[in-house]
Each structure stands twice: as structure tokens, then as C-alpha cells.
C-alpha positions as CSV (number, residue, x, y, z in Angstrom):
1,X,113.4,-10.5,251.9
2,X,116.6,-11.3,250.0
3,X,117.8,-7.2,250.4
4,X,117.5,-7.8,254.4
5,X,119.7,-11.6,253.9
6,X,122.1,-9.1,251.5
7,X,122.4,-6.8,253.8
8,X,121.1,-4.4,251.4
9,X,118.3,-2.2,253.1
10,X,119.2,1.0,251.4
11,X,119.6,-0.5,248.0
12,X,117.4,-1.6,245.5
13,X,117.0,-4.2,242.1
14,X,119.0,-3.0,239.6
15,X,118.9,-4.5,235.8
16,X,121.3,-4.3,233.4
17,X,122.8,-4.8,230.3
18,X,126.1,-4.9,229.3
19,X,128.4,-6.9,226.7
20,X,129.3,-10.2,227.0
21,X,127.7,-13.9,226.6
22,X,127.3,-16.1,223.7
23,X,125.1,-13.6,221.5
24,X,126.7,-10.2,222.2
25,X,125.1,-8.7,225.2
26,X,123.6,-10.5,228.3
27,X,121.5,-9.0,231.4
28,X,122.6,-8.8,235.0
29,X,120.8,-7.8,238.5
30,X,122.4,-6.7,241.4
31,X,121.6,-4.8,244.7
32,X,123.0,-1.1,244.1
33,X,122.0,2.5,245.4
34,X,120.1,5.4,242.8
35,X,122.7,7.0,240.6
36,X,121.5,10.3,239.1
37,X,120.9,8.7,235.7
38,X,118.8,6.3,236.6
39,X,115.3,5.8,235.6
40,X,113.0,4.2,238.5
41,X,110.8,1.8,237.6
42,X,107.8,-0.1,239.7
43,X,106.2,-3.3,239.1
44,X,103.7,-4.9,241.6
45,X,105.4,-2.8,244.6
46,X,109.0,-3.6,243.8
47,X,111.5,-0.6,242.6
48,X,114.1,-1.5,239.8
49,X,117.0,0.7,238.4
50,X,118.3,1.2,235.2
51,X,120.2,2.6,233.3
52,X,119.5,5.1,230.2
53,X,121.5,2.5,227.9
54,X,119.7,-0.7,229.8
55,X,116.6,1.1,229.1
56,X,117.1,1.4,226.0
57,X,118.1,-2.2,224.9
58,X,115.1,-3.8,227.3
59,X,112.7,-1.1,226.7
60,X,109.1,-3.2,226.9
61,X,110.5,-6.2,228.6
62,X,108.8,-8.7,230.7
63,X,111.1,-10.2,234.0
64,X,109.2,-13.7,235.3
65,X,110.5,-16.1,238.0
66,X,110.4,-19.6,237.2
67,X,110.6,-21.5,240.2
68,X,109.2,-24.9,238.0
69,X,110.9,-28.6,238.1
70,X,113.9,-27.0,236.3
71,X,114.1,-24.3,238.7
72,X,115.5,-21.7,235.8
73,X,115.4,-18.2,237.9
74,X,114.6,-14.6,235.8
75,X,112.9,-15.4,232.9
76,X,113.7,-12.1,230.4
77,X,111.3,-11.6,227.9
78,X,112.6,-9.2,225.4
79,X,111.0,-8.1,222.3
80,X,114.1,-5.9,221.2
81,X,116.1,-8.8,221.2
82,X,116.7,-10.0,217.4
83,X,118.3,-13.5,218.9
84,X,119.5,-15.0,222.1
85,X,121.2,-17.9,223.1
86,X,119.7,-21.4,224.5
87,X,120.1,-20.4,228.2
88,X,118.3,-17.1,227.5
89,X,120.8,-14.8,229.2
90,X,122.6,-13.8,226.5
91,X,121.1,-11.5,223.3
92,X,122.1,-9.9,220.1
């Protein structure tokens, strides 16, 4: 598990947003510990943070991993987003 490789056992997945990239805003993911705004979310056993403001900007987005021929990484699939950029990390 990449948290034990991290050394990271007591944190867990956050996802973020925050300004920057081609289009305005881009995501990020880091190991980090529960702050006491945080919202907890699960997804097929895994707990992710986030952020009110995150929260708001991905609410009702999809994360895939796409470990194809390309071998992108996190897909974000983000229905709030009203464009993004061609390596599909960055959003306005």
C-alpha cells in the first residue's frame, strides 16, 4: 500500500483544489492528517479529505486510474468544470 511505502499510516488521501495551471485552477492529492474542516468521504473502502472549498469546486466528481498504454495516472472527471486544459489537470 503506497501510505505504508510513504510512510504515512496515520494519514489519509487528500484532494484538493487550489489556483494554478494553464486554465485557472488545477487538482492535487497528497497524504495529510483530518483537519477539523474537513469532510470525509469513502469510495470502495478508501477515505479521502477535502476541503469545504475543494468540495465545493469538485462537488459530484468522478477520480479513475488509468494505468492503459499511456499510463496517464488520476483521471478527474468533473462536471463543474466549464473547461480544462489538454493534460486534464488544470480547470476554469
Amino acid at each position: 500500500m503506497l501510505q505504508d511505502v510513504e510512510g504515512a499510516e496515520q494519514k489519509r488521501l487528500r484532494v484538493f483544489v487550489e489556483t494554478g495551471g494553464c486554465s485557472g485552477f488545477q487538482y492535487g492529492m497528497s497524504f495529510d492528517v483530518q483537519k477539523a474542516d474537513d469532510q470525509v468521504l469513502e469510495s470502495e473502502g478508501l477515505s479521502i479529505l477535502m476541503d469545504p472549498t475543494s468540495l465545493a469546486y469538485m462537488n459530484g466528481s468522478a477520480i479513475d486510474f488509468d494505468d492503459g498504454l499511456q499510463g496517464k495516472g488520476f483521471e478527474i472527471k468533473n462536471p463543474n468544470a466549464q473547461s480544462t486544459c489538454g493534460c486534464g489537470k488544470s480547470f476554469a
